[in-house]
C-alpha atoms as one frame of an Amber mdcrd trajectory, in Angstrom:
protein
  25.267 114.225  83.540  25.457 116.640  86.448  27.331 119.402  86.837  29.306
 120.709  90.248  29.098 123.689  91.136  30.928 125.259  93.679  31.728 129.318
  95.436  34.321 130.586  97.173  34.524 134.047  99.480  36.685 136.528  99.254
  37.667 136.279 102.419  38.591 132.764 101.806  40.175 133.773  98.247  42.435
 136.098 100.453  42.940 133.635 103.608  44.053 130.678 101.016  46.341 133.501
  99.179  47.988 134.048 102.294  48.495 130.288 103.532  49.776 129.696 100.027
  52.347 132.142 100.241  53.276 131.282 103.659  54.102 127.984 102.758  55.671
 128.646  99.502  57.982 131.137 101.816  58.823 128.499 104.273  59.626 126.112
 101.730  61.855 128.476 100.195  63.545 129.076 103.414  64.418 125.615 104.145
  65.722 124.821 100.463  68.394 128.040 101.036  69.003 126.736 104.663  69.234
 123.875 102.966  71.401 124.977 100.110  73.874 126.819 102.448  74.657 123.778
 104.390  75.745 121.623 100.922  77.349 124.347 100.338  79.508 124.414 103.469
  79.617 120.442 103.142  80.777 121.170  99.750  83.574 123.393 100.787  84.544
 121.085 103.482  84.408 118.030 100.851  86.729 120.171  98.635  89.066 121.020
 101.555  89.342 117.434 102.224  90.048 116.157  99.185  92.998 118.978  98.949
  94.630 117.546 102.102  93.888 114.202 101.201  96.348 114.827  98.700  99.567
 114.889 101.756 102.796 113.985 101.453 103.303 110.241 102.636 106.536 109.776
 102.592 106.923 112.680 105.159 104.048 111.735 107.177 105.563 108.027 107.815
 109.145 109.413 108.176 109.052 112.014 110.215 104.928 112.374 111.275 104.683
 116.150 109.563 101.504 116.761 107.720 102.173 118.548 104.526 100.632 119.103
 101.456 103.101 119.595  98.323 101.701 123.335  96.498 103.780 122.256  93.268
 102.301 118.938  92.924 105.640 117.547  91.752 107.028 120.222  89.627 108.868
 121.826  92.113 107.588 125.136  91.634 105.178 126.137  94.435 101.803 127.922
  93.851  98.913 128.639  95.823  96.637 128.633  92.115  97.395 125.431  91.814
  96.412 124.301  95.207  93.234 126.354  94.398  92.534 125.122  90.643  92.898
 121.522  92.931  90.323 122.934  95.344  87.942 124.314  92.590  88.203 120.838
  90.382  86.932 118.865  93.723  84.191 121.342  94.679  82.780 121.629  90.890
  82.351 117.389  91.297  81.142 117.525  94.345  78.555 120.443  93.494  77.572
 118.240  90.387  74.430 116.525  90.822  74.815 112.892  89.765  72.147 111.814
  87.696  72.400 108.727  86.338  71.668 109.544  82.971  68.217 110.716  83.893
  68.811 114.292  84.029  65.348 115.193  83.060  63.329 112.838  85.871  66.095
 113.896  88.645  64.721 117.103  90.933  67.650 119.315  92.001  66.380 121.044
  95.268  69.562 123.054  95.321  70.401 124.337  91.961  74.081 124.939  93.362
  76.603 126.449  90.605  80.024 126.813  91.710  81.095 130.482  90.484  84.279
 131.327  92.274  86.612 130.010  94.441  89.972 131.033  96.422  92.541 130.424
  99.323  92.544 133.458 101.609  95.158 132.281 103.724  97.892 129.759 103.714
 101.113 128.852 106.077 104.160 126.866 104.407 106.305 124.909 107.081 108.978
 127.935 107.123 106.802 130.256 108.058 108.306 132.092 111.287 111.259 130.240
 111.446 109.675 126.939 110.785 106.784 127.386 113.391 104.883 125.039 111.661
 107.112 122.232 111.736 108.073 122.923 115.246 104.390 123.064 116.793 103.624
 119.587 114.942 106.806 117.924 116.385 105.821 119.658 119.484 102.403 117.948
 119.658 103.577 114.550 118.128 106.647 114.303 121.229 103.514 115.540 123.640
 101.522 112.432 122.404 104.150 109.983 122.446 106.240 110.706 124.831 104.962
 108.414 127.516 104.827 105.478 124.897 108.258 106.250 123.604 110.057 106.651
 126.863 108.949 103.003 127.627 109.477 101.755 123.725 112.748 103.480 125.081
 113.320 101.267 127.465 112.218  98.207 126.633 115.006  98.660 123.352 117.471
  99.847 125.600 116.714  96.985 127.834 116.498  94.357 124.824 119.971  95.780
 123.432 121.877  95.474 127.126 120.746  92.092 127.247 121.458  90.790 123.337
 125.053  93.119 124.029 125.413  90.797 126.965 124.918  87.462 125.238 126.826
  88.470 122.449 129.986  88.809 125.321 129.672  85.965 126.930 129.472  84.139
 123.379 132.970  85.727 122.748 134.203  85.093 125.802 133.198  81.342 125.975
 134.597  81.665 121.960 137.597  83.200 123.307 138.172  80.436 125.712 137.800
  77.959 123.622 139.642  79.112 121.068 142.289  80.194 123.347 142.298  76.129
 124.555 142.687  75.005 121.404 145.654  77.304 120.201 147.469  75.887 123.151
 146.438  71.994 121.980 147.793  72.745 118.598 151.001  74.254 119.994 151.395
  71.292 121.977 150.898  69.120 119.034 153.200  71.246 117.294 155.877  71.441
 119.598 155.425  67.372 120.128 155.474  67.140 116.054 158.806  68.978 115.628
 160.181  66.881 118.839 159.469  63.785 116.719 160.756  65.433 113.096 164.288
  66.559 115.167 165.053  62.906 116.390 164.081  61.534 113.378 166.518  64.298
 111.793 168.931  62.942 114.328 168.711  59.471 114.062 169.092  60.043 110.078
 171.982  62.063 109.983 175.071  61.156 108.922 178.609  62.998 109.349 177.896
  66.699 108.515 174.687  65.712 105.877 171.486  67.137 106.970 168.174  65.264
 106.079 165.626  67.819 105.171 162.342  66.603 105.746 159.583  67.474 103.000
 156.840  69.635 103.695 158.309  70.583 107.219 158.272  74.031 108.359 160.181
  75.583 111.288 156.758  76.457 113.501 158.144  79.713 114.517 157.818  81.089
 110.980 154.580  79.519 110.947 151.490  82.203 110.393 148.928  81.924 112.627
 146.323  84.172 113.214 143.307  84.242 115.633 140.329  85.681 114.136 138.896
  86.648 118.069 142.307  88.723 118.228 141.185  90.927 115.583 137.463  91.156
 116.885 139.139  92.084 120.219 140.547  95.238 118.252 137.617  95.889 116.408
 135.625  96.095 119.905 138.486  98.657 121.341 137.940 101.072 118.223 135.300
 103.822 118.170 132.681 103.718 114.421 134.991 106.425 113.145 137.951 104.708
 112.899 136.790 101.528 111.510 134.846 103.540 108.889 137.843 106.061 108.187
 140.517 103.564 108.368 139.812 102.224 104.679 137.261 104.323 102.972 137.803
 107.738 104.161 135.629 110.257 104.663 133.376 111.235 101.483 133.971 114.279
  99.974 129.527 114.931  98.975 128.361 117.948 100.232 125.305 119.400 100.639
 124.758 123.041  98.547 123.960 125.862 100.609 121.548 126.941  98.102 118.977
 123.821  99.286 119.181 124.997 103.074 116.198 126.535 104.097 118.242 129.204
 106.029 120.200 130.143 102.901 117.872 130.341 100.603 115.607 132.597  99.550
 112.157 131.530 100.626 108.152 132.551 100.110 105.806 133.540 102.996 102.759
 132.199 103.750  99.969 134.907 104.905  98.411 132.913 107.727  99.714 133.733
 111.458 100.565 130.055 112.820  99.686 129.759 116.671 100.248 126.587 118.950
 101.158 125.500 122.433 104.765 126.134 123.421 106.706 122.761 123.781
């Protein structure tokens, strides 16, 4: 059995010791290039998942984005917000392993250490400048689409308002027609009963007929009469008439202009509806 033998210069010992280290810098250079940009994807993951967290129910009612700092308790906090940030950027900075964490290679070795908010704006900020700019941009969005949504409602209403006129009218009418064919009958009715009344009295006895009514005391009432009052009356009235107005009120201690409020530290900017 043989034996290899082999030599190396030291010009070639110091050459290789130089490639090696370039390599092993370059390397090193792209795993912290590396590192910094799951880093900044981490951040932007946590950020995310904080305003993934919105307020729905204000979103679909009146299209304002808002995140809720008191996360139900009423009592806002911007440590909370950040203990929410810091939870989602620990997970997300967490390799996941499978249950092989000694096979799995880590080329990032990323440790979350500290986080914070620097700055935050609430929706009173500056007089509500918040608010206002995203109510500014939503009208600037929609207002083409809801100037003809507009319309087309506006143009839907005139014509169902119109139908629903000439259905009481051509109710009206017809009722109106029938009152007089039941006054007819009526009158021709009480005609008959006063001849028969005639023809059956004797001397100074009267003949009351059973179940006969004089058709002036007679209660009749026309249901389109009232509608036709109804229609000449402003909301107000009808609702006032019989209810009232409620006596709730709303405490001045709620209102955002009477109340004492916290500041946000970030200077809001926007376009100028």
């Amino acid at each position: 059995m043989s034996r290899a033998k082999g030599t190396i210069t030291v010009f070639l010992s110091l050459v290789s010791v130089l490639f090696l280290s370039l390599i092993c810098t370059a390397v090193e250079s792209a795993r912290v290039q590396g590192a910094r940009a799951q880093t900044a994807n981490i951040a932007d993951m946590g950020n995310y998942s904080v305003f993934g967290e919105f307020e729905r129910l204000l979103l679909e009612d009146y299209e304002i984005f808002a995140v809720d700092g008191s996360y139900g308790t009423g009592d806002f906090s911007i440590d909370r917000v950040n203990d929410r940030l810091r939870g989602f950027m620990e997970k997300n900075s967490q390799m996941e392993t499978g249950g092989l964490e000694g096979l799995c290679f880590d080329p990032w070795r990323l440790k979350l250490q500290v986080s914070g908010i620097q700055k935050f704006g609430l929706l009173t900020d500056q007089g509500g400048e918040a608010f206002y700019q995203q109510a500014v941009s939503f009208m600037k969005e929609t207002a083409v689409t809801g100037a003809v949504g507009k319309l087309l409602q506006y143009n839907q209403d005139a014509q169902s308002a119109r139908k629903m006129q000439e259905d009481y009218q051509k109710n009206k009418n017809s009722s109106d027609t029938q009152m007089e064919e039941l006054e007819q009958q009526e009158a021709a009715k009480r005609k008959e009963l006063e001849e028969q009344a005639a023809q059956n009295t004797s001397g100074e006895d009267t003949v009351v007929v059973a179940g006969s009514q004089p058709p002036e005391e007679a209660e009749r009432k026309n249901p389109l009469t009232a509608i036709g009052r109804l229609m000449r009356k402003d909301i107000l009235d009808i609702v006032c008439s019989k209810y009232g107005v409620g006596e709730n009120a709303v405490s001045k201690g709620q209102i955002a202009s009477k109340r004492r409020m916290l500041k946000g530290n970030m200077e809001i900017e926007g376009e100028i509806g």
